[in-house]
C-alpha positions in Angstrom: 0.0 0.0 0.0 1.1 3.7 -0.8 -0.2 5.9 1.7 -0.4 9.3 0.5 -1.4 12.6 3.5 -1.4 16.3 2.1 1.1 18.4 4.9 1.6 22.0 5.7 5.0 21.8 3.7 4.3 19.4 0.9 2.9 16.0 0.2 4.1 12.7 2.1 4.1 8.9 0.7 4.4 6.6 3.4 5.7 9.4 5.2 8.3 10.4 3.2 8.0 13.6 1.5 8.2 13.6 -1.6 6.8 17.0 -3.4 7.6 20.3 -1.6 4.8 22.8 -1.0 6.6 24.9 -3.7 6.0 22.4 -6.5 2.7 23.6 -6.8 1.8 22.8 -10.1 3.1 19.3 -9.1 1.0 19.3 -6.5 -1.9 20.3 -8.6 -1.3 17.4 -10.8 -1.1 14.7 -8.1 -4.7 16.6 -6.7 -6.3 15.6 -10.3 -4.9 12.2 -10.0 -6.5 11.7 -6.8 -9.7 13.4 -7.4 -10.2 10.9 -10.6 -8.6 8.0 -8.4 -11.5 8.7 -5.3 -14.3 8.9 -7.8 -13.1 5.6 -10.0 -12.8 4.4 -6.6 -16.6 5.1 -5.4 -17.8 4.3 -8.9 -15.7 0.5 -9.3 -14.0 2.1 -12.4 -10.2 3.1 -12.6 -10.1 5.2 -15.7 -7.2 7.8 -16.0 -6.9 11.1 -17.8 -4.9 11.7 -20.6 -2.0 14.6 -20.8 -5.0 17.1 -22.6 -7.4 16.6 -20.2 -4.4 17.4 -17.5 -3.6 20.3 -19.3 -6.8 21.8 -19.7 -8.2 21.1 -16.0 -4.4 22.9 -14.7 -5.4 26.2 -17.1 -8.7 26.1 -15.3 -7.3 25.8 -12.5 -5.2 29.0 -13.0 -1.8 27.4 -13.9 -1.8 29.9 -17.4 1.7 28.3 -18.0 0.9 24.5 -18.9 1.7 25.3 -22.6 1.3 21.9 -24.1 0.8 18.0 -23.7 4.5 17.4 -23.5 4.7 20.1 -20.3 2.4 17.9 -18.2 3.7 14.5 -19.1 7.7 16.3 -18.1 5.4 17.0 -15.0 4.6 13.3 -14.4 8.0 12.3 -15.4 9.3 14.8 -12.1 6.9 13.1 -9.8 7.9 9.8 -10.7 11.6 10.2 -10.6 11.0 11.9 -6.9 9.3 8.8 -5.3 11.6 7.1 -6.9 14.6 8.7 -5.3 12.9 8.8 -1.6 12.1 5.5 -1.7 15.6 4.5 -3.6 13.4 1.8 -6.0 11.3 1.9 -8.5 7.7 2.6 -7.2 6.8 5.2 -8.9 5.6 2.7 -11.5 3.3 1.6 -9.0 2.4 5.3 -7.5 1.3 6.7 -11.3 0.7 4.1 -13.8 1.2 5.2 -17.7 -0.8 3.4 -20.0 1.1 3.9 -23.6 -1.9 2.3 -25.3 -4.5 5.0 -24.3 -2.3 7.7 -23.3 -3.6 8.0 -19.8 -2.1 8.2 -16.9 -3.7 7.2 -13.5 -2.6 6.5 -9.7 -2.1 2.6 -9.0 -4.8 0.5 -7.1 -2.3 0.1 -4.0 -2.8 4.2 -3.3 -4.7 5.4 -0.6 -5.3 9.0 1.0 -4.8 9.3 4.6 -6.9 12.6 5.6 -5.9 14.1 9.3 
């Protein structure tokens, strides 16, 4: 199990931080993936969101500088390379999976949100 808890100073996985509170648009990101990831969870379905869908939801959100599709997968790419330096293995596979087929990327099964 990934445990993921939302801190004053950033956001922790299995108590390890591993996004500061000034990666904001990272945060933002991993927010989205959570919000789809509860929902799929309460409706039995794990369905992901594609890199477009990302972007567009982050420009709603106020983050005017998500220029393109490739800015928000190098996004995903910083997250993933993060947990996988905390934790000093590869997780992040687990933490964010990337379906090449469909293009989508979603949190893994194993995550869970610990609310305080």
């Amino acid at each position: 199990m990934l445990f993921v808890s939302f801190e004053s100073d950033g956001i922790y996985l299995n108590g390890l931080k591993v996004i500061d509170q000034k990666s904001r648009i990272q945060i933002a990101v991993l927010k989205i993936l959570l919000e789809r990831h509860f929902f799929g969870y309460i409706n039995g379905t794990h369905s992901g969101v594609n890199a477009l869908q990302l972007s567009d939801v982050l420009r709603k959100k106020g983050f005017l500088s998500i220029e393109s599709e490739k800015h928000v997968r190098q996004l995903i790419y910083r997250i993933k390379k993060n947990v996988s330096e905390k934790f000093g293995k590869e997780i992040s596979n687990d933490f964010i999976k990337s379906s090449q087929n469909f293009g989508q990327y979603r949190l893994g099964k194993n995550v869970v949100l610990i609310c305080s």
